[in-house]
LUMSELUM-248274 format. One record per atom (N, C-alpha, C, O, CB): residue number from 1; residue in three letters; atom name; x, y, z. Coordinates in steps of 0.1 Angstrom, whole numbers, m for minus. Glycine has a CB too. Layout:
REM residues N
<NUM "ALA" "CA" <X Y Z>>
...
END
This chain:
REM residues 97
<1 "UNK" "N" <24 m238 m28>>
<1 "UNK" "CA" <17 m240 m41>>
<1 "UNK" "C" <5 m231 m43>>
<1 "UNK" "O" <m2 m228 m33>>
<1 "UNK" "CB" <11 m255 m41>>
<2 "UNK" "N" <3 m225 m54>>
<2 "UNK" "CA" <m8 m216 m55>>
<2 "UNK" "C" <m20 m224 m59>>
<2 "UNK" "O" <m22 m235 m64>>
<2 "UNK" "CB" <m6 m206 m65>>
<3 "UNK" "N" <m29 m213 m52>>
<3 "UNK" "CA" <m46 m222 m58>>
<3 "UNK" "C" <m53 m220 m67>>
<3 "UNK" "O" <m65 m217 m66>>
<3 "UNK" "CB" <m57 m222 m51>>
<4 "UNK" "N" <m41 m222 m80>>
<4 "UNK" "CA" <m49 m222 m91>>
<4 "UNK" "C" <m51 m227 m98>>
<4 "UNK" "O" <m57 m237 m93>>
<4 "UNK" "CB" <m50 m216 m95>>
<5 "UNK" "N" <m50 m230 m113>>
<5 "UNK" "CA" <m45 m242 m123>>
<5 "UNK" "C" <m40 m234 m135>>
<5 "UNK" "O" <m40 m239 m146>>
<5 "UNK" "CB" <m58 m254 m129>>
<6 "UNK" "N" <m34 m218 m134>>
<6 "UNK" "CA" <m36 m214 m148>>
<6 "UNK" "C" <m18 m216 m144>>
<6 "UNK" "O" <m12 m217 m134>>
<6 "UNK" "CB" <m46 m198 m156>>
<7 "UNK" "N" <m16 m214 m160>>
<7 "UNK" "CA" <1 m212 m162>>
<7 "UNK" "C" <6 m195 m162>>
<7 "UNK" "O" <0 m185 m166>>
<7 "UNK" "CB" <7 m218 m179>>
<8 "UNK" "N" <17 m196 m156>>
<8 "UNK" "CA" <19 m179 m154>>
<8 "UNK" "C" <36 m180 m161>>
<8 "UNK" "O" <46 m185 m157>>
<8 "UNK" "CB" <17 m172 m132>>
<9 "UNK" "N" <31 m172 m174>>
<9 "UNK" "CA" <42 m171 m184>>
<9 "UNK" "C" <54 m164 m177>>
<9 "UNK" "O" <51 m157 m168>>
<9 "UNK" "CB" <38 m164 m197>>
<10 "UNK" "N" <63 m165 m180>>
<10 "UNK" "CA" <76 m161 m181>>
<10 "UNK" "C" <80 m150 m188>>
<10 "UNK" "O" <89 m143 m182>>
<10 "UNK" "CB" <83 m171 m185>>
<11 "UNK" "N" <77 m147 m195>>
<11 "UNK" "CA" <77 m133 m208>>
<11 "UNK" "C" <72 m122 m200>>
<11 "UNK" "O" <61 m121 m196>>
<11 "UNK" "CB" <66 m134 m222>>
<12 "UNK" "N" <80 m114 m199>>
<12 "UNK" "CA" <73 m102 m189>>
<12 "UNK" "C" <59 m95 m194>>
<12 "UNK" "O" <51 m91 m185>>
<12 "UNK" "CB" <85 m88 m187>>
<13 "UNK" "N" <57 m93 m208>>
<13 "UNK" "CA" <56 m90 m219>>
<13 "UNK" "C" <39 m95 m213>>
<13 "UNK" "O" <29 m90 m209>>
<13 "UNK" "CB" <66 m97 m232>>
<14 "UNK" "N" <44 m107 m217>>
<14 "UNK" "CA" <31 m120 m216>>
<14 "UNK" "C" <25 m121 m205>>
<14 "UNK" "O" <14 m125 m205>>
<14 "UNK" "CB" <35 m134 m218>>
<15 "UNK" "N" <33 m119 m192>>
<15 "UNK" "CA" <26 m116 m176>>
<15 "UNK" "C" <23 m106 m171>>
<15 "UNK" "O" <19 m106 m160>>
<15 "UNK" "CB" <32 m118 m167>>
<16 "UNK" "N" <25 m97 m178>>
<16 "UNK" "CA" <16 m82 m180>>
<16 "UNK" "C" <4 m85 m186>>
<16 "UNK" "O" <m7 m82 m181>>
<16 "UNK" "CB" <23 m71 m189>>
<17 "UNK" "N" <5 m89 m197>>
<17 "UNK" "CA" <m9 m94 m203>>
<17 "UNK" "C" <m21 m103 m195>>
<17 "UNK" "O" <m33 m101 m194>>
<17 "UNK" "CB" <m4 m103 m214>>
<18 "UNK" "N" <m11 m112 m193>>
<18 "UNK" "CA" <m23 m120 m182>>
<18 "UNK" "C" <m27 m116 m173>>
<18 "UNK" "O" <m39 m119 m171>>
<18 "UNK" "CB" <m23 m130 m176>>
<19 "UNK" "N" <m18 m108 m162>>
<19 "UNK" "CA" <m21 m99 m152>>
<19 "UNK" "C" <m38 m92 m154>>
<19 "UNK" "O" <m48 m93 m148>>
<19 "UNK" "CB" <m7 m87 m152>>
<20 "UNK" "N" <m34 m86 m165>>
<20 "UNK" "CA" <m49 m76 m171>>
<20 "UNK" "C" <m57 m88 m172>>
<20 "UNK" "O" <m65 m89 m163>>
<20 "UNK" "CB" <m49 m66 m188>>
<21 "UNK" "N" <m56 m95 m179>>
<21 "UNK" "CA" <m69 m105 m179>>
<21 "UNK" "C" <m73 m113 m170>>
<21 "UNK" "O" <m84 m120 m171>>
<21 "UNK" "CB" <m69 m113 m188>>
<22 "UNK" "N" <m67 m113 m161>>
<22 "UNK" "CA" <m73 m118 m149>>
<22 "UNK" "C" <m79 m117 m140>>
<22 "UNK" "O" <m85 m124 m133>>
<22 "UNK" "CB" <m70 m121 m145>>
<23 "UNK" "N" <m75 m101 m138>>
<23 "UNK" "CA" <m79 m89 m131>>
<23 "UNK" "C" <m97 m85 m141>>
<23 "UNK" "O" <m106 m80 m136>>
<23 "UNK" "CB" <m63 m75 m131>>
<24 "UNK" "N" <m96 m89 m152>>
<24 "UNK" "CA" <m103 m85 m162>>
<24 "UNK" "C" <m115 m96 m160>>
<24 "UNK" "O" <m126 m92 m162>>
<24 "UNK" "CB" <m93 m86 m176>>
<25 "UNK" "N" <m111 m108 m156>>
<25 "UNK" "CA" <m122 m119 m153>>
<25 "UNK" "C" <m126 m120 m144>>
<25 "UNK" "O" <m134 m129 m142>>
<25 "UNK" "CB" <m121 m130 m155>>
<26 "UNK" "N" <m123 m111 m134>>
<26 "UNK" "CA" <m129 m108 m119>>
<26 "UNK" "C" <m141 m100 m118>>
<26 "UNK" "O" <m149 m100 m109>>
<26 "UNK" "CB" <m120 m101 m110>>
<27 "UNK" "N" <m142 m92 m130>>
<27 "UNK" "CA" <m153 m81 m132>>
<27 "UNK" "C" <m167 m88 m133>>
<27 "UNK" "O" <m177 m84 m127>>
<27 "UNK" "CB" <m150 m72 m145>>
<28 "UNK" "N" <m168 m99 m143>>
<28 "UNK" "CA" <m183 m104 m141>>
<28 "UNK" "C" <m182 m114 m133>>
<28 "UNK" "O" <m190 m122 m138>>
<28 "UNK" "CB" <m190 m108 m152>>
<29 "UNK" "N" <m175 m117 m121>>
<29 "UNK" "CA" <m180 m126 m114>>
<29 "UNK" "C" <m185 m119 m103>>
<29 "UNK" "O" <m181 m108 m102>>
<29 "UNK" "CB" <m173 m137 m113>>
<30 "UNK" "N" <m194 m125 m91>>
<30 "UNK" "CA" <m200 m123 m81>>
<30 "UNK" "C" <m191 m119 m64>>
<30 "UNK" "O" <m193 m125 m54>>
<30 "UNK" "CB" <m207 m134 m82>>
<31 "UNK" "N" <m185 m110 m66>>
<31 "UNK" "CA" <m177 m108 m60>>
<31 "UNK" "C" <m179 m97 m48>>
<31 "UNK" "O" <m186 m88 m53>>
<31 "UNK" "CB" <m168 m107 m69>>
<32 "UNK" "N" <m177 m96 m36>>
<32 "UNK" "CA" <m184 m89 m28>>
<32 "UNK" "C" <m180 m72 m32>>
<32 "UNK" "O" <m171 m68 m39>>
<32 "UNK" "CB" <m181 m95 m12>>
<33 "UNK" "N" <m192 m63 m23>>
<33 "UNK" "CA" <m187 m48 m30>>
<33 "UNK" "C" <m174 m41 m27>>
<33 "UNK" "O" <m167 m33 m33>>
<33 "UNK" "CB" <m196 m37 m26>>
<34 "UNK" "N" <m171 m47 m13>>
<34 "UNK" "CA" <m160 m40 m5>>
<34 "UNK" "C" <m146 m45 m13>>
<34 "UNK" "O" <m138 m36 m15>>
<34 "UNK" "CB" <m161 m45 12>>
<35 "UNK" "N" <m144 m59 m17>>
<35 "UNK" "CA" <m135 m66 m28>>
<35 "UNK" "C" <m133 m61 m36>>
<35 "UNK" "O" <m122 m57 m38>>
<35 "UNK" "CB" <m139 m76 m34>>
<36 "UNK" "N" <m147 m58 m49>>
<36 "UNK" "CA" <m147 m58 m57>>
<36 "UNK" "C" <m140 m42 m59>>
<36 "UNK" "O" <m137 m41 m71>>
<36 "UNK" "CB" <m158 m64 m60>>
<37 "UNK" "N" <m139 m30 m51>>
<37 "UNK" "CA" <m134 m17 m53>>
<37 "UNK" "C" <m121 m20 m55>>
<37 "UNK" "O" <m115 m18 m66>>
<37 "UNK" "CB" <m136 m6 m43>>
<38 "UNK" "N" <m114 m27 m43>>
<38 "UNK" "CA" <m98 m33 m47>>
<38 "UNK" "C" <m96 m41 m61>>
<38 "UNK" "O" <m86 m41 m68>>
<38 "UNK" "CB" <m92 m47 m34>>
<39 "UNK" "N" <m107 m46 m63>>
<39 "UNK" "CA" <m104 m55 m78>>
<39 "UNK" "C" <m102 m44 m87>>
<39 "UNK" "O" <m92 m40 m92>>
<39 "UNK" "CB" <m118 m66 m84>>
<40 "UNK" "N" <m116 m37 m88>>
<40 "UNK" "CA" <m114 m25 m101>>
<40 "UNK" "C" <m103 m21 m102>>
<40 "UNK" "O" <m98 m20 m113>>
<40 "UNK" "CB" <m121 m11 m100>>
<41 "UNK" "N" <m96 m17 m91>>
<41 "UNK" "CA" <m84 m3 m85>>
<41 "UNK" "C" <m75 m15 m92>>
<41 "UNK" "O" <m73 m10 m104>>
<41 "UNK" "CB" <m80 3 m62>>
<42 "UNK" "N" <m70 m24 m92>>
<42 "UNK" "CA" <m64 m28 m95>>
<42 "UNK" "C" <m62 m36 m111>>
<42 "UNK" "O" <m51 m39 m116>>
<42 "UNK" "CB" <m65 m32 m86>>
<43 "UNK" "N" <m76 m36 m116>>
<43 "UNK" "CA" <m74 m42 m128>>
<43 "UNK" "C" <m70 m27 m135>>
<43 "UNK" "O" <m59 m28 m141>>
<43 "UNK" "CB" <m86 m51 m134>>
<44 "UNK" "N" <m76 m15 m135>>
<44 "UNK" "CA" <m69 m2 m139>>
<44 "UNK" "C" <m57 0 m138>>
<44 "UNK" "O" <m51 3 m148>>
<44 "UNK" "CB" <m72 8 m133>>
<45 "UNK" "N" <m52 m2 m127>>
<45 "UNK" "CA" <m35 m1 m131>>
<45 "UNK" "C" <m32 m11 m138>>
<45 "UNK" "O" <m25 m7 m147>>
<45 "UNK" "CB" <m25 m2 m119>>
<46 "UNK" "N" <m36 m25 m138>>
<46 "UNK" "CA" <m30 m33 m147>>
<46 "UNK" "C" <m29 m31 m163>>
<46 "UNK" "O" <m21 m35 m172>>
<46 "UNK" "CB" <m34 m44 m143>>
<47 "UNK" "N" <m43 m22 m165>>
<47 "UNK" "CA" <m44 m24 m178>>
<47 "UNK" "C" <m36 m9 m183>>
<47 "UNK" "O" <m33 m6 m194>>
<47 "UNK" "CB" <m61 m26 m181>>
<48 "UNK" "N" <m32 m4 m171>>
<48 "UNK" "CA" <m23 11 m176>>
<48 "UNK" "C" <m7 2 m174>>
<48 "UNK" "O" <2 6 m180>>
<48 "UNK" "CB" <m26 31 m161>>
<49 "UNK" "N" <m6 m8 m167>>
<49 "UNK" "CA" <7 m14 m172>>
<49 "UNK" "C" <7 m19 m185>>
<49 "UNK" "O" <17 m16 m192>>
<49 "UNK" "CB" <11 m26 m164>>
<50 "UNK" "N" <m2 m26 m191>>
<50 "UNK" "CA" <m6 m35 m203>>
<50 "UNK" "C" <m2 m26 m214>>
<50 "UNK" "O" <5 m30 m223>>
<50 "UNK" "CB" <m23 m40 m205>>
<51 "UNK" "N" <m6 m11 m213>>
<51 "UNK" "CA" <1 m1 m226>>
<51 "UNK" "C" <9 m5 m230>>
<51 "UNK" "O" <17 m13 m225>>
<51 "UNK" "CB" <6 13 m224>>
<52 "UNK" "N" <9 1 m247>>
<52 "UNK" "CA" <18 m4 m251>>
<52 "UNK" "C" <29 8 m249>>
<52 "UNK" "O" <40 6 m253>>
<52 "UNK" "CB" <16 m9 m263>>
<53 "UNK" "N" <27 18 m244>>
<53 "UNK" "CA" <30 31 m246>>
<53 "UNK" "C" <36 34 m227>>
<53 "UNK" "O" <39 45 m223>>
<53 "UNK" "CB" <12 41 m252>>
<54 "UNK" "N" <37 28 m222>>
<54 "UNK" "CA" <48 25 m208>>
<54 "UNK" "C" <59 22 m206>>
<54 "UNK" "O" <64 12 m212>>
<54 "UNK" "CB" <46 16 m201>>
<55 "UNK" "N" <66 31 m198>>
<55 "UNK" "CA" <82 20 m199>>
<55 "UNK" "C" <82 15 m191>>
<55 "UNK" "O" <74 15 m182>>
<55 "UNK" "CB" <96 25 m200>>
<56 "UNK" "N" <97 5 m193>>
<56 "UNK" "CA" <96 m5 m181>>
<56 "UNK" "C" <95 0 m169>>
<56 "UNK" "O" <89 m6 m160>>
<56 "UNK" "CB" <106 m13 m180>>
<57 "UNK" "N" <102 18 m164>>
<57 "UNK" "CA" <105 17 m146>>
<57 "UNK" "C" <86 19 m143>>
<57 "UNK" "O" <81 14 m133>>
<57 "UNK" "CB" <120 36 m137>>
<58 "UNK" "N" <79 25 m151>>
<58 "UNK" "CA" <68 29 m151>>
<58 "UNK" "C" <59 14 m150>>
<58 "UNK" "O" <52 10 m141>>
<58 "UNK" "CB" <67 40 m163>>
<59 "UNK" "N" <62 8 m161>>
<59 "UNK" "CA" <54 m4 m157>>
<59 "UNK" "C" <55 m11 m142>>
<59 "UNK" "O" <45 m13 m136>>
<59 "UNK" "CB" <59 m14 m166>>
<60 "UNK" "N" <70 m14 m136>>
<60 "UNK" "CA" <70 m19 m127>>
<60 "UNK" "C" <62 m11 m115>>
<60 "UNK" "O" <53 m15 m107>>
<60 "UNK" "CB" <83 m23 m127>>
<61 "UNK" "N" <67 1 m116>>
<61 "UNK" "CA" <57 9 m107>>
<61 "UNK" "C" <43 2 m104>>
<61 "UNK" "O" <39 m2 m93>>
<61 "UNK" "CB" <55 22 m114>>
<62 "UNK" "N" <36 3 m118>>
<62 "UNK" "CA" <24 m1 m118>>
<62 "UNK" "C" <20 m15 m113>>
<62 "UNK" "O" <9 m14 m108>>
<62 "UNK" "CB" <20 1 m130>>
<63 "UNK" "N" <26 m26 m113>>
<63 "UNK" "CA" <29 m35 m113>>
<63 "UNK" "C" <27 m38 m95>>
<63 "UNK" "O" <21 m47 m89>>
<63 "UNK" "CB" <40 m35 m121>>
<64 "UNK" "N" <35 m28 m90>>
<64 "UNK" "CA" <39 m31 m79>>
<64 "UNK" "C" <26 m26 m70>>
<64 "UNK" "O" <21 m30 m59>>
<64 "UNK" "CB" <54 m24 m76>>
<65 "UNK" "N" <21 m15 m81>>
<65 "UNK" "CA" <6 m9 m71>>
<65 "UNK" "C" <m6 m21 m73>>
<65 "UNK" "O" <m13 m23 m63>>
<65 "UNK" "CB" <m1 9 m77>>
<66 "UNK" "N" <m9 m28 m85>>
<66 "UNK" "CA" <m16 m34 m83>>
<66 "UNK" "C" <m14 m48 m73>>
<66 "UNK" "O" <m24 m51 m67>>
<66 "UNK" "CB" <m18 m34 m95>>
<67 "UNK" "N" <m2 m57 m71>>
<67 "UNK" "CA" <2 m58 m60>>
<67 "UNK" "C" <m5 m59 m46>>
<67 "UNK" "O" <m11 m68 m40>>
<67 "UNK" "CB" <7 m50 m62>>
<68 "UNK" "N" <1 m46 m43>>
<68 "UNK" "CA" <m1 m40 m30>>
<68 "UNK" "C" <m20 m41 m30>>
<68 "UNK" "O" <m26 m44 m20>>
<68 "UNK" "CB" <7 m21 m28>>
<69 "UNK" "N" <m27 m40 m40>>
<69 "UNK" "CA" <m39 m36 m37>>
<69 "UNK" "C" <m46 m52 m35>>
<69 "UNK" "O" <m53 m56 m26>>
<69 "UNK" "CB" <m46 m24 m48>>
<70 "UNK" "N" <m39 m61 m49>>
<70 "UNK" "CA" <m49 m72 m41>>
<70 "UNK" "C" <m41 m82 m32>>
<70 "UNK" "O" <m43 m94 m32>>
<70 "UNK" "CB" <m58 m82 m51>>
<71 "UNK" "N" <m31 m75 m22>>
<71 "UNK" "CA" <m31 m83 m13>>
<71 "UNK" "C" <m35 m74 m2>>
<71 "UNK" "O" <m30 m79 8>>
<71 "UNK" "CB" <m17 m89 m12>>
<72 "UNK" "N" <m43 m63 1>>
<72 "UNK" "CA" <m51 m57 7>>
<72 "UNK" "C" <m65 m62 3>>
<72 "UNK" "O" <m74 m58 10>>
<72 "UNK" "CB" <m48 m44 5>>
<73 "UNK" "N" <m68 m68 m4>>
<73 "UNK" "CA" <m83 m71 m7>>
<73 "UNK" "C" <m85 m87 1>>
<73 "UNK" "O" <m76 m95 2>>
<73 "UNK" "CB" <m86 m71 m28>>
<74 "UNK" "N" <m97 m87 5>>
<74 "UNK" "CA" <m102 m97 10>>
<74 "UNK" "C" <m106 m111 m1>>
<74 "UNK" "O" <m107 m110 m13>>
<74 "UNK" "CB" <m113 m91 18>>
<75 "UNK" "N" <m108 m122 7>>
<75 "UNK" "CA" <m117 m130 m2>>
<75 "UNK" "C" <m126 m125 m12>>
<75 "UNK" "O" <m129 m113 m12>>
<75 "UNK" "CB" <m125 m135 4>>
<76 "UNK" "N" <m130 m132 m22>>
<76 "UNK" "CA" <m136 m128 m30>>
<76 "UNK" "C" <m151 m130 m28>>
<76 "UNK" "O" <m160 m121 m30>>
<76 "UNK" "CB" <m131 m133 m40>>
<77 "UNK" "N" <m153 m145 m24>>
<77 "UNK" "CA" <m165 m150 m23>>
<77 "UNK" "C" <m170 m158 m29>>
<77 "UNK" "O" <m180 m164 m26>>
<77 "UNK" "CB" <m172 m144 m23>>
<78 "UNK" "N" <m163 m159 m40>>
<78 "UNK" "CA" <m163 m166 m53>>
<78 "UNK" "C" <m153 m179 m58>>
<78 "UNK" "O" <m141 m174 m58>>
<78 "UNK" "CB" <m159 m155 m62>>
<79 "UNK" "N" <m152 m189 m61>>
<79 "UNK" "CA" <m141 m199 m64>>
<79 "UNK" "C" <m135 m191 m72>>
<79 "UNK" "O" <m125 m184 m68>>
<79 "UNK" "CB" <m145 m213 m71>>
<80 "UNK" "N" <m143 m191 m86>>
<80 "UNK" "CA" <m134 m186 m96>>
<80 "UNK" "C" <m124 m174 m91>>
<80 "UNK" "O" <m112 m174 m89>>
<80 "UNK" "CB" <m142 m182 m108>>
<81 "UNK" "N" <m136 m162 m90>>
<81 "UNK" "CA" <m123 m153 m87>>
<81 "UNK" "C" <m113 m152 m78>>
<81 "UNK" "O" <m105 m143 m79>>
<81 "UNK" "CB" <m126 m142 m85>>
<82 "UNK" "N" <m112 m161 m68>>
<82 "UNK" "CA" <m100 m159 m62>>
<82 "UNK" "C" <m92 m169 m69>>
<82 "UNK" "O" <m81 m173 m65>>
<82 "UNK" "CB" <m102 m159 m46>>
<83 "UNK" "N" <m98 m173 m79>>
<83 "UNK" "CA" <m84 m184 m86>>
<83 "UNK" "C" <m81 m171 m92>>
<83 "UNK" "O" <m72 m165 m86>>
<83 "UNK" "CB" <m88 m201 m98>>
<84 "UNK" "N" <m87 m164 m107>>
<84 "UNK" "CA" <m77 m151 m110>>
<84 "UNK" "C" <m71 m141 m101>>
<84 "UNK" "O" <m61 m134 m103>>
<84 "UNK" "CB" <m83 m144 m116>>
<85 "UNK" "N" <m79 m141 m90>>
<85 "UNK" "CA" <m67 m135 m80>>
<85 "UNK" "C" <m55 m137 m75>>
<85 "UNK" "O" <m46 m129 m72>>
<85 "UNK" "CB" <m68 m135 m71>>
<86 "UNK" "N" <m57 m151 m76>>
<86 "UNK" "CA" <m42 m161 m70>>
<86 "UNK" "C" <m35 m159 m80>>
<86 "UNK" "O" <m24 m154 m77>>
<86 "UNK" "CB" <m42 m177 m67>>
<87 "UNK" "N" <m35 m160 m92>>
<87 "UNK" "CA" <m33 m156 m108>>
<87 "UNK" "C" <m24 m142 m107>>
<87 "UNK" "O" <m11 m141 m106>>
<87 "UNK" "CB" <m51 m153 m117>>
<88 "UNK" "N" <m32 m132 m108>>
<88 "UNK" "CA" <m29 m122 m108>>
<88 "UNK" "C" <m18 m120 m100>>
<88 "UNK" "O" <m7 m114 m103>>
<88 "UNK" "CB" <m39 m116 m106>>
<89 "UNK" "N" <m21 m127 m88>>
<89 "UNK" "CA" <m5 m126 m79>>
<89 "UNK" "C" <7 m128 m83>>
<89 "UNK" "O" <18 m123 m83>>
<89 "UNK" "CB" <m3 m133 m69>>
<90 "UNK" "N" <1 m142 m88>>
<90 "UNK" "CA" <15 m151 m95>>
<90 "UNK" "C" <23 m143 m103>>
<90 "UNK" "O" <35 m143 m104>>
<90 "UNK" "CB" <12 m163 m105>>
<91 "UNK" "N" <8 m133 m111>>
<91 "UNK" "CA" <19 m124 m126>>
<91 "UNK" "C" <28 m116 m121>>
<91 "UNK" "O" <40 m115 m123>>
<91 "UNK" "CB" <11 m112 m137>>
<92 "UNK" "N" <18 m108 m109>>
<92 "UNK" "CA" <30 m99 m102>>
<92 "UNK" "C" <43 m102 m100>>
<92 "UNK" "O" <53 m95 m103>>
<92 "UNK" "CB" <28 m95 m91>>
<93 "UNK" "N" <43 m116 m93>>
<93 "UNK" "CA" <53 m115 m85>>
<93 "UNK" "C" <67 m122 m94>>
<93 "UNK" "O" <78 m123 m90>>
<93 "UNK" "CB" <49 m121 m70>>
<94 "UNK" "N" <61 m126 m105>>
<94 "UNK" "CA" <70 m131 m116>>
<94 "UNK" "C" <74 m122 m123>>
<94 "UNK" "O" <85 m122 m126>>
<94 "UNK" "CB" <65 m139 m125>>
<95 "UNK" "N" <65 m112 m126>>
<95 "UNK" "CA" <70 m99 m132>>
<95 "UNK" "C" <80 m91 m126>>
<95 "UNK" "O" <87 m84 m133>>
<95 "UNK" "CB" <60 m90 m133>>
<96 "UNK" "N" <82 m91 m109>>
<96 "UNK" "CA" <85 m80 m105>>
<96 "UNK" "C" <98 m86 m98>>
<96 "UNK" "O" <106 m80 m91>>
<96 "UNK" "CB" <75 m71 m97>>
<97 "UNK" "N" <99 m103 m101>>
<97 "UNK" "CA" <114 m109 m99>>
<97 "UNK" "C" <124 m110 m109>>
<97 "UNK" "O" <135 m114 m106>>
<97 "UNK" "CB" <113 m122 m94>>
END
């Protein structure tokens, strides 16, 4: 079970989207510095998946690096953000099944 409460759409389209915004709501929260470089690194790629101007093998690429980076990132420190973290996972890994 994930630890979060949000819904993680089905629409690849649409879990690209949330991907970025979740990664996107990690930025003003209080999140430690060493974290928070994996967060950045990662909401960047997401938001270079989010183009509209990507194709799919390229999206997934992207997809797959953001990924890899926050399951290299530590705790957050934060409730919230590690709920959009958990989030963010969810999109990935819905996206990339």
């Amino acid at each position: 079970m994930s630890s979060h409460s949000f819904s993680i759409p089905s629409d690849t389209d649409a879990a690209v989207a949330a991907l970025y915004e979740h990664l996107r709501e990690t930025g003003g929260r209080p999140v430690t510095p060493a974290t928070n470089r994996w967060l950045g690194e990662a909401e960047a790629v997401a938001r270079d998946a989010a183009s509209d101007s990507i194709g799919p093998d390229a999206r997934a690429k992207r997809v797959e690096q953001a990924l890899m980076l926050l399951e290299s990132a530590d705790a957050t420190g934060d409730k919230t953000a590690d709920e959009h973290v958990a989030a963010a996972i969810d999109c990935c890994q819905q996206i990339l099944s």
